[in-house]
C-alpha positions as a Markdown table, in Angstrom:
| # | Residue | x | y | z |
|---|---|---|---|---|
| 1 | Unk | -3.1 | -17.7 | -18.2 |
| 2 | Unk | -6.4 | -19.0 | -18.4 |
| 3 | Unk | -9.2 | -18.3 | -20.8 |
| 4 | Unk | -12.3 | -18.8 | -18.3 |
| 5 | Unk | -13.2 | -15.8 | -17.0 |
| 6 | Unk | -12.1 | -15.0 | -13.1 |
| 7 | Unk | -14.9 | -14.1 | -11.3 |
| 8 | Unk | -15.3 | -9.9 | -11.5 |
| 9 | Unk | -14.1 | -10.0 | -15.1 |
| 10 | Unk | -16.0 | -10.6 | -18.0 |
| 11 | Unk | -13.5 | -9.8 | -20.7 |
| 12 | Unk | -15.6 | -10.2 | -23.8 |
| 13 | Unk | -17.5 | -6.9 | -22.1 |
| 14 | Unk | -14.1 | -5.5 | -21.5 |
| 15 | Unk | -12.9 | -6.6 | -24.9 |
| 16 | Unk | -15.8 | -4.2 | -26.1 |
| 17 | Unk | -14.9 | -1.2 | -24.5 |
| 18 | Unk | -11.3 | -1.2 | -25.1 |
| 19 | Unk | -11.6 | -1.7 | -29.1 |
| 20 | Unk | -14.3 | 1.2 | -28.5 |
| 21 | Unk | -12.1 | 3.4 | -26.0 |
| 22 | Unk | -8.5 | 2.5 | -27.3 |
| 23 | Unk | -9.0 | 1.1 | -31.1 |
| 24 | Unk | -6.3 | -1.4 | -32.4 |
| 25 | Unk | -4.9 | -1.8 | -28.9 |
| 26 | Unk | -6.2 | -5.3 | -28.3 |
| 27 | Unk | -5.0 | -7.5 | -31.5 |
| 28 | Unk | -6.3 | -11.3 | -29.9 |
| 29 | Unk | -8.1 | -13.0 | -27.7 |
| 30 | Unk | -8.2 | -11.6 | -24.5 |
| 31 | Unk | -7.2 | -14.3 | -21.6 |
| 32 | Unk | -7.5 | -13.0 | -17.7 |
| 33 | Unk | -6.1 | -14.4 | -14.3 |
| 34 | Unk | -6.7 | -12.8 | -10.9 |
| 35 | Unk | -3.7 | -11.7 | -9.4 |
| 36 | Unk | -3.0 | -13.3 | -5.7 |
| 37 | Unk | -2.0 | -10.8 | -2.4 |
| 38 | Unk | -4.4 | -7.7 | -2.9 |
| 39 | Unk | -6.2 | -7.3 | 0.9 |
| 40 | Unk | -9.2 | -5.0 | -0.5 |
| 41 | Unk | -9.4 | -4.1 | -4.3 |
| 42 | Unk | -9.1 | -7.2 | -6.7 |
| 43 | Unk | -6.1 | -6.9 | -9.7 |
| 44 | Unk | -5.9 | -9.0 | -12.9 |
| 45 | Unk | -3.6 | -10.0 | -15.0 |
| 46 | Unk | -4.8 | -9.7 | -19.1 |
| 47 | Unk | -3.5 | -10.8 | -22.6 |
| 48 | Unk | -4.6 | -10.6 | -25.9 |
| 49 | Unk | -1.2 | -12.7 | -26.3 |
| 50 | Unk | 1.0 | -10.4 | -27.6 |
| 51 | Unk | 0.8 | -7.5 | -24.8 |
| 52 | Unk | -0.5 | -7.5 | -21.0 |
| 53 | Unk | -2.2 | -5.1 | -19.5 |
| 54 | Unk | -3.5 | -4.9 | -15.3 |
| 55 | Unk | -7.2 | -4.5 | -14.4 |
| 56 | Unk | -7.8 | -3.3 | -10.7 |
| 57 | Unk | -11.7 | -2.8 | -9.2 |
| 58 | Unk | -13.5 | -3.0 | -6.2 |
| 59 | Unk | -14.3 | -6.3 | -4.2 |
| 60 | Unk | -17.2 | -8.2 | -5.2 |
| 61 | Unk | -20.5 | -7.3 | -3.4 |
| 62 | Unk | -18.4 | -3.9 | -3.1 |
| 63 | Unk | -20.3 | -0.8 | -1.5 |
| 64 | Unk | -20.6 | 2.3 | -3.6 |
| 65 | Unk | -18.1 | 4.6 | -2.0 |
| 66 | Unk | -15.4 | 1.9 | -2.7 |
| 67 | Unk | -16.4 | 3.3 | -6.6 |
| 68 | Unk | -14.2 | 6.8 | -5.1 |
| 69 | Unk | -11.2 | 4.4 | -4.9 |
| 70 | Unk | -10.8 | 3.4 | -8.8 |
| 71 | Unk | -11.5 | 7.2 | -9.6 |
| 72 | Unk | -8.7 | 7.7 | -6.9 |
| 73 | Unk | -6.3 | 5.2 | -8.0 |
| 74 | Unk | -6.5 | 6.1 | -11.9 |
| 75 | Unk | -6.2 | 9.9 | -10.7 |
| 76 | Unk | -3.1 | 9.8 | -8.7 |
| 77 | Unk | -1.2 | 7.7 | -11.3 |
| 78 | Unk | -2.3 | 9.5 | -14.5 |
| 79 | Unk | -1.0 | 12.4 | -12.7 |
| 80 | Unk | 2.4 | 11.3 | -11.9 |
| 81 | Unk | 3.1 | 9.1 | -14.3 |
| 82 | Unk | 5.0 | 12.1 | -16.2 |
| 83 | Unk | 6.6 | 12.6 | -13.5 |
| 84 | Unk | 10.4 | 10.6 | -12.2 |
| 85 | Unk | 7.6 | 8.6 | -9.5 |
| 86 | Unk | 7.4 | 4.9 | -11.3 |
| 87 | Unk | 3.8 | 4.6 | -11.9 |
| 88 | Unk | 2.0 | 2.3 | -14.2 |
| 89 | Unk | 1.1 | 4.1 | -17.5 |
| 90 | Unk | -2.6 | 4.6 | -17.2 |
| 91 | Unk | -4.6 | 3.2 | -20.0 |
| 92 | Unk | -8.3 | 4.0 | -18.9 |
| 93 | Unk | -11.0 | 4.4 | -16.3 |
| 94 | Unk | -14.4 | 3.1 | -16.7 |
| 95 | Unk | -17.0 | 4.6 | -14.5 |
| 96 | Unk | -20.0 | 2.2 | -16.2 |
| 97 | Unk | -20.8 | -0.5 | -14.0 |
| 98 | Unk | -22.7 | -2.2 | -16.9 |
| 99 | Unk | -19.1 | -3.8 | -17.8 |
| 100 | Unk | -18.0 | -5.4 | -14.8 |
| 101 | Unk | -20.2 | -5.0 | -12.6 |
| 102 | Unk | -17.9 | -1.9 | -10.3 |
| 103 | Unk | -15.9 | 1.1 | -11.7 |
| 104 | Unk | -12.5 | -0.3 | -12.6 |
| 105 | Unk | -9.3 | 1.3 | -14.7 |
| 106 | Unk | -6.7 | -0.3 | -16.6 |
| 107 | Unk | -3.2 | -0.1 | -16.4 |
| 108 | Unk | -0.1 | -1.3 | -18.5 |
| 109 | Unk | 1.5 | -4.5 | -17.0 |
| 110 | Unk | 5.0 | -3.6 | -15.6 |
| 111 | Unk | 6.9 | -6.7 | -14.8 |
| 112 | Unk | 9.0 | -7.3 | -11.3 |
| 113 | Unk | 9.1 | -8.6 | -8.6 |
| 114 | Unk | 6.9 | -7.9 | -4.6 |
| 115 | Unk | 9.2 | -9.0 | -2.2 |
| 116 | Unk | 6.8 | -10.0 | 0.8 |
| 117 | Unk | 9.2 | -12.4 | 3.0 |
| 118 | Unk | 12.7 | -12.9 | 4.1 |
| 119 | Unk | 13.1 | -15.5 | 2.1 |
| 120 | Unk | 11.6 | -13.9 | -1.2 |
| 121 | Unk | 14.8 | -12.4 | -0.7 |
| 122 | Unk | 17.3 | -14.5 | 0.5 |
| 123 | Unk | 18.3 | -15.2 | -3.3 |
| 124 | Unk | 19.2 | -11.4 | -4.1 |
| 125 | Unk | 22.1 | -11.6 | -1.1 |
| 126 | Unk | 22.6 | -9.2 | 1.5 |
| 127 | Unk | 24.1 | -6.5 | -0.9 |
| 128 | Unk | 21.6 | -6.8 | -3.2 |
| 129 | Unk | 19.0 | -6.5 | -0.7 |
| 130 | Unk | 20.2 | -3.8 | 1.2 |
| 131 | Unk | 20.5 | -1.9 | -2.1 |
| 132 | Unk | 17.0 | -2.4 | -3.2 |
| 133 | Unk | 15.9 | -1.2 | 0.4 |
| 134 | Unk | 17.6 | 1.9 | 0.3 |
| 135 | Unk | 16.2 | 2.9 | -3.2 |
| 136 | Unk | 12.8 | 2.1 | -1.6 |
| 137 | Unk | 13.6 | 5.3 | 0.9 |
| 138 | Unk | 15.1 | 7.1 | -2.5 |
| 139 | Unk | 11.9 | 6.9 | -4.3 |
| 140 | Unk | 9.6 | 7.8 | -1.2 |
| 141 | Unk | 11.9 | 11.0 | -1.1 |
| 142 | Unk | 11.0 | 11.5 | -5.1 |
| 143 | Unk | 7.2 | 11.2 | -4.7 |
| 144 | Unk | 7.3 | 13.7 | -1.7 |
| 145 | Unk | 8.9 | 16.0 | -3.8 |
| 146 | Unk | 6.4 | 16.2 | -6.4 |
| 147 | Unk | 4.7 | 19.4 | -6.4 |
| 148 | Unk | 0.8 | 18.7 | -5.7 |
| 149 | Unk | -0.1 | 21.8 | -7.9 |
| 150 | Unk | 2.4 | 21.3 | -10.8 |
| 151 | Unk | 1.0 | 17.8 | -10.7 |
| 152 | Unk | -2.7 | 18.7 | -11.1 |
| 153 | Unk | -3.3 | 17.3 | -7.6 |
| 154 | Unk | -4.0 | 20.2 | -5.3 |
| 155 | Unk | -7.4 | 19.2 | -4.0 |
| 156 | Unk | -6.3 | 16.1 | -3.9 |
| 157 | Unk | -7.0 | 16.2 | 0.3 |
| 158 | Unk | -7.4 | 18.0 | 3.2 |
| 159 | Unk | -4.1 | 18.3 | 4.8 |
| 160 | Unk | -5.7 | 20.5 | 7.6 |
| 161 | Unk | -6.1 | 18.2 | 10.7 |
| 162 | Unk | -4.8 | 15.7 | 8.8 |
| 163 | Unk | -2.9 | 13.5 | 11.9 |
| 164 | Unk | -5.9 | 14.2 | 14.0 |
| 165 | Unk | -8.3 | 12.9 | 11.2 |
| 166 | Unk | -6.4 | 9.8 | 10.9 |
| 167 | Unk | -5.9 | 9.0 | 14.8 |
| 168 | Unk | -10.1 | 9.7 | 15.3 |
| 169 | Unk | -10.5 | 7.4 | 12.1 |
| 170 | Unk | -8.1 | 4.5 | 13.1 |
| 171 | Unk | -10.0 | 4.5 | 16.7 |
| 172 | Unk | -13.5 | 4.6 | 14.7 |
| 173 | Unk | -12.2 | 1.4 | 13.0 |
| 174 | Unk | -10.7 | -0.3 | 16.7 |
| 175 | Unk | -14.4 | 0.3 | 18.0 |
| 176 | Unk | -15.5 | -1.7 | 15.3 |
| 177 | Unk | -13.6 | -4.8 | 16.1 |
| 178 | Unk | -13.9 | -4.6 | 19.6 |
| 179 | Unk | -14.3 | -8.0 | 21.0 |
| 180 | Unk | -12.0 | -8.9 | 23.5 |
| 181 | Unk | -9.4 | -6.8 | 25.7 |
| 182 | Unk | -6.3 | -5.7 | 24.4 |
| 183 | Unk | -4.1 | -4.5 | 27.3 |
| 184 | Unk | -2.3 | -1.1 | 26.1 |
| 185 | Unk | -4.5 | -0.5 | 23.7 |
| 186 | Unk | -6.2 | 2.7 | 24.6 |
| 187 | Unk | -3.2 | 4.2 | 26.8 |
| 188 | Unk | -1.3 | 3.7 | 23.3 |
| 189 | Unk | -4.0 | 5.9 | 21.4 |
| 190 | Unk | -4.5 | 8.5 | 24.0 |
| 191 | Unk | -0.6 | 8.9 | 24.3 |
| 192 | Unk | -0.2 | 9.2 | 20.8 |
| 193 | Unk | -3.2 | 12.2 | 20.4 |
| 194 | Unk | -1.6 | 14.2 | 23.2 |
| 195 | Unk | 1.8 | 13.9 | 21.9 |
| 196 | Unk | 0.8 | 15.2 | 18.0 |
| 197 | Unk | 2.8 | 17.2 | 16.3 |
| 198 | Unk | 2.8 | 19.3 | 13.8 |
| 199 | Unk | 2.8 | 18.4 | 10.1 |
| 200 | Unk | 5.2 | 19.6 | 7.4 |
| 201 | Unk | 4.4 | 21.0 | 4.2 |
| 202 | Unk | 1.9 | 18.2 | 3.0 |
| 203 | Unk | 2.9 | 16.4 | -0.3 |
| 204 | Unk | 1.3 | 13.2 | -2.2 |
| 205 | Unk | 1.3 | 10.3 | 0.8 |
| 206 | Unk | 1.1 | 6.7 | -0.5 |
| 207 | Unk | -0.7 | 5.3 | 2.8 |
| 208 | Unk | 0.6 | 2.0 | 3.0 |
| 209 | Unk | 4.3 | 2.1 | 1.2 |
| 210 | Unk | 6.2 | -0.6 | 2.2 |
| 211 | Unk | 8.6 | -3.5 | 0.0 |
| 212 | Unk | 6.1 | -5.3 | -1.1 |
| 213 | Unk | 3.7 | -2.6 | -2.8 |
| 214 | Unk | 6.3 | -1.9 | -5.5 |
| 215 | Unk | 7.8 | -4.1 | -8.4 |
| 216 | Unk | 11.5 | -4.9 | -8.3 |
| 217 | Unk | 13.2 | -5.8 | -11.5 |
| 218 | Unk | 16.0 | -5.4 | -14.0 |
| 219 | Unk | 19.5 | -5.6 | -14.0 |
| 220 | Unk | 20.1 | -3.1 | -10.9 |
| 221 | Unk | 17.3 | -4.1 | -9.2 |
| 222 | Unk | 15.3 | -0.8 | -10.0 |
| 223 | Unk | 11.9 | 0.1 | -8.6 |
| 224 | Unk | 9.9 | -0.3 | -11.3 |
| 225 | Unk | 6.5 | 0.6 | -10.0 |
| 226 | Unk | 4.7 | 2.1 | -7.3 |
| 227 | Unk | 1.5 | 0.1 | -6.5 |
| 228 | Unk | -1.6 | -0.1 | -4.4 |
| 229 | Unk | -2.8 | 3.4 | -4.4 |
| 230 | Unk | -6.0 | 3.2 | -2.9 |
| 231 | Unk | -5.0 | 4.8 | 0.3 |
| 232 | Unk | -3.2 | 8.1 | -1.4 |
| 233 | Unk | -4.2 | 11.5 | -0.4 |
| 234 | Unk | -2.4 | 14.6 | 0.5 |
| 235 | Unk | -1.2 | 14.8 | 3.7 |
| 236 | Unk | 2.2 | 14.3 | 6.2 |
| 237 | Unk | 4.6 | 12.4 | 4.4 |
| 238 | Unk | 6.4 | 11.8 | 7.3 |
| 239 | Unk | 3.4 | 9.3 | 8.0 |
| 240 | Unk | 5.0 | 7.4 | 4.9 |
| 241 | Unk | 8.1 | 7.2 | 6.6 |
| 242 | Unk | 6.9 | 5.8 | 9.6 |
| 243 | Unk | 4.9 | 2.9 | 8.0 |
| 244 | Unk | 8.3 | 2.1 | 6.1 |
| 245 | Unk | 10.7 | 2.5 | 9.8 |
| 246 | Unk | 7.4 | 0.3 | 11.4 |
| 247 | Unk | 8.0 | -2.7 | 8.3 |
| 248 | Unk | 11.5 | -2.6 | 8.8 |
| 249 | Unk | 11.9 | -3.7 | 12.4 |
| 250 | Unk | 12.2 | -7.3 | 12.6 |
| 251 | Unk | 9.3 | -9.0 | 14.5 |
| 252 | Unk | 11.2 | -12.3 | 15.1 |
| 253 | Unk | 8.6 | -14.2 | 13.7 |
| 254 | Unk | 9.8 | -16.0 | 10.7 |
| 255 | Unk | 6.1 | -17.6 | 9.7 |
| 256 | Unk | 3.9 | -14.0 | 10.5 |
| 257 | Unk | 1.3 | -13.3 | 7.9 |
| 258 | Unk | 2.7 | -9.8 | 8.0 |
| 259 | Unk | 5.7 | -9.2 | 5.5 |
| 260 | Unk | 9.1 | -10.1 | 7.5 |
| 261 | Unk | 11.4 | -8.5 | 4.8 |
| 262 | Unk | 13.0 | -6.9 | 7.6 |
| 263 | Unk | 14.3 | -10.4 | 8.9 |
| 264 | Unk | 16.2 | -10.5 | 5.4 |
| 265 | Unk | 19.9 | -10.6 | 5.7 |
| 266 | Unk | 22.0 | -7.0 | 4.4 |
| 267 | Unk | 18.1 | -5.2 | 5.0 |
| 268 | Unk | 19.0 | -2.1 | 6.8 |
| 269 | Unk | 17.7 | -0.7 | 10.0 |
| 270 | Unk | 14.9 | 1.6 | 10.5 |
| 271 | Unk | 17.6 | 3.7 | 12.2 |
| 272 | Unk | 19.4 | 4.0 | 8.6 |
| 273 | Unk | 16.7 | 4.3 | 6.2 |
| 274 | Unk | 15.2 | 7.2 | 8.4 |
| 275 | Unk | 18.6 | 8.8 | 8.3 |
| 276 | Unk | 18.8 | 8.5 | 4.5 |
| 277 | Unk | 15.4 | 9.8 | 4.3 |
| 278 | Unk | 16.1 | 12.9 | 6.1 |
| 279 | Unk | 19.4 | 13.6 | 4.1 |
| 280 | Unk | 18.0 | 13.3 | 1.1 |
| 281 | Unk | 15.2 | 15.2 | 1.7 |
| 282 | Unk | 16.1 | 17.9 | 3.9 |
| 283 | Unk | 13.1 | 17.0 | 6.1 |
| 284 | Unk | 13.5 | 17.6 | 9.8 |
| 285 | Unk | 12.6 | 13.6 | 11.0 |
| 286 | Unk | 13.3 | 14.3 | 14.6 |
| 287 | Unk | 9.3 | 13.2 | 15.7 |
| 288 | Unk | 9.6 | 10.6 | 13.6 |
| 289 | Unk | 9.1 | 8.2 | 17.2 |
| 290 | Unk | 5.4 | 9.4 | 16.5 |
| 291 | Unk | 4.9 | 8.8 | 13.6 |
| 292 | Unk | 6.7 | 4.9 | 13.7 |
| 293 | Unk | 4.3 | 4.3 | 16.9 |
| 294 | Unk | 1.5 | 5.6 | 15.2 |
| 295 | Unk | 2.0 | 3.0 | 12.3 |
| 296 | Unk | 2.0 | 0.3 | 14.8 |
| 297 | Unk | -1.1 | 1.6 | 16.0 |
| 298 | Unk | -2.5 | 1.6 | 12.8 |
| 299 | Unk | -1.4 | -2.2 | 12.1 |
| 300 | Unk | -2.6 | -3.2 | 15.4 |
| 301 | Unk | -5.9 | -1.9 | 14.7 |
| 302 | Unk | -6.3 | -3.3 | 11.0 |
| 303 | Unk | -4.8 | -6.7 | 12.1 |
| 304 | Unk | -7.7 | -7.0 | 15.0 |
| 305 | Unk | -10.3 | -6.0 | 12.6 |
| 306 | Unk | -8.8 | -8.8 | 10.8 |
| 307 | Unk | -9.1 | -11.2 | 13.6 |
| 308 | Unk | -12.5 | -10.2 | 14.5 |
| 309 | Unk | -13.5 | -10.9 | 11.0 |
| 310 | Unk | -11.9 | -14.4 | 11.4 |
| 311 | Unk | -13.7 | -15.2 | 14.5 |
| 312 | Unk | -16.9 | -14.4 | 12.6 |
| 313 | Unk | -15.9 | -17.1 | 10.3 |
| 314 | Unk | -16.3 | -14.1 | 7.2 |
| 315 | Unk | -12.5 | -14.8 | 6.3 |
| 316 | Unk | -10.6 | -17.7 | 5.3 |
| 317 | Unk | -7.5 | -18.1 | 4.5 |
| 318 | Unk | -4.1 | -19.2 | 5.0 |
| 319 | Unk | -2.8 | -17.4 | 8.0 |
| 320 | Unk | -5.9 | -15.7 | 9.2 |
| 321 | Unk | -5.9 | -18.0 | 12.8 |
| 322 | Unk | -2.2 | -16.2 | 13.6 |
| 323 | Unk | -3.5 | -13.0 | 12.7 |
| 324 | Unk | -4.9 | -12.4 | 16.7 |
| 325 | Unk | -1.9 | -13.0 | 18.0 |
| 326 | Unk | 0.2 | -10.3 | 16.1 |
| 327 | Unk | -2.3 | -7.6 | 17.6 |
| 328 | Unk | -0.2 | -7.9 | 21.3 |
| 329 | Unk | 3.3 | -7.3 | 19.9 |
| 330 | Unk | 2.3 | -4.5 | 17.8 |
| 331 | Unk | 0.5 | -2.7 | 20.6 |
| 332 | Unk | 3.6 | -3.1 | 22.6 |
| 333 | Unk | 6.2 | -2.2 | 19.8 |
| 334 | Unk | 3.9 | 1.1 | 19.8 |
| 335 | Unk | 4.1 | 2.2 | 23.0 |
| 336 | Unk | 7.8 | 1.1 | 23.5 |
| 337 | Unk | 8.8 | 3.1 | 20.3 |
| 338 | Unk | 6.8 | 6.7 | 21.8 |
| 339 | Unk | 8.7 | 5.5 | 25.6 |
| 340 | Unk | 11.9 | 5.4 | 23.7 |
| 341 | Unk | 11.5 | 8.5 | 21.8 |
């Protein structure tokens, strides 16, 4: 770890606040390193040497209503941490932008492992891997079956409308990167709003769950924490599930910037891991065609935004010229997936 300060943390100001907010908790030297793979919010790494801790806040140059999101994030796991959901333990939130310049929270350090590629994985084996996959869809079922009221989260969201809200807001955001044609496209949104169906009891949705936004680790290869909360509301978990069925179809692209865990040998199919889902839940998973296209919709849509950005020339990055040609084959995967059924 390095003791310079990464830029968006000045730990001698944060050194302050925690021996005011949490006396005797910090017992050295605090040392900080920014933590590499976040897309929005930026996470650290800190030490005093003997223990470690996580610091997560908005970009730098952030607009105010990205402040909402570290209010979110520190809400949703302070309020299941006490529940069977693996959560960070939440150590504070700190509204004051005097210390760092953007609200931020702090979080225990929980060590394991993001698997992000097939060959992240290769060393765990096929068992191994197809193990840790299926406890992913275990512990999806587990945080959909937290009760929103017992868990201090019941305005949490509006799960009124919720589907249509998120179709109108994922089209907002295509309109906004709209720079070139992308054949299927629209027919792919306007399929998918005539074709909506109708939610379930709403429960605590992650927004973006998938292998590598939880921490694998231990002897059994346990989850050990959920992370990347920033898009959690409540909602139609069901939309959970079809992100995870959507980042386990194989794309056949072994050097995509988007996570090819699925290409890993022993990972099961989406067909099992829906299956497991609904088994284990009791959900009825039989739209769940919808909900898988609608996640390639949503990927298609962040990935051009991505691209646009990249033709701009306002991001860099390793992987960021590939990023254009992803948006094709998850447009088609989309409409294929609602054909199919």
């Amino acid at each position: 770890m390095s003791p310079d300060h990464p830029p968006g943390l000045d730990l001698d100001r944060l050194r302050v606040l925690l021996d005011r907010e949490r006396p005797g908790l910090v017992t050295g030297p605090l040392s900080g390193r920014l933590i590499e793979g976040g897309r929005s919010n930026l996470t650290y790494a800190v030490s005093d040497g003997a223990a470690r801790w996580v610091v997560r806040r908005p970009p730098l140059g952030h607009v105010l209503a990205t402040a909402h999101d570290m209010r979110r994030e520190h809400r949703v796991i302070s309020a299941l941490h006490p529940t069977d959901v693996p959560v960070p333990r939440p150590v504070l939130l700190c509204e004051d932008e005097q210390v760092l310049g953007a609200p931020f929270y702090v979080m225990e350090f929980v060590e394991g492992t993001p698997f992000r590629t097939a060959e992240q994985l290769a060393p765990l084996g096929p068992e191994r891997t197809r193990a840790a996959v299926l406890n992913l869809v275990d512990t999806l079922v587990g945080l959909h079956a937290v009760d929103p009221a017992e868990a201090g989260l019941a305005d949490f969201g509006r799960p009124d409308g919720f589907l249509d809200r998120q179709l109108r807001r994922w089209a907002k955001q295509l309109d906004a990167s709209r720079n070139r044609d992308l054949a299927g496209i629209d027919e792919l949104h306007a399929t998918l709003g005539r074709e909506l169906p109708r939610s379930p009891a709403p429960t605590v949705v992650h927004g973006d769950y998938r292998l590598d936004n939880v921490l694998i680790g231990g002897e059994d290869d346990e989850i050990r924490a959920i992370l990347d909360w920033e898009m959690s509301t409540l909602g139609d978990p069901l939309t959970d599930l079809g992100l995870l069925a959507m980042y386990s179809s194989p794309l056949g692209m072994p050097d995509s910037p988007v996570s090819t865990t699925a290409q890993a040998p022993g990972h099961p199919a989406p067909a099992e891991l829906i299956e497991r889902y609904a088994t284990r839940s009791g959900r009825d998973v039989s739209g769940v065609a919808w909900y898988t296209a609608f996640a390639w919709f949503k990927l298609a849509v962040i990935l051009e935004g991505i691209h646009y950005r990249y033709t701009l020339g306002q991001t860099v990055g390793r992987g960021f010229d590939r990023i254009g040609d992803l948006v094709p084959v998850f447009i088609e995967h989309g409409l294929t997936t609602l054909q199919k059924g």
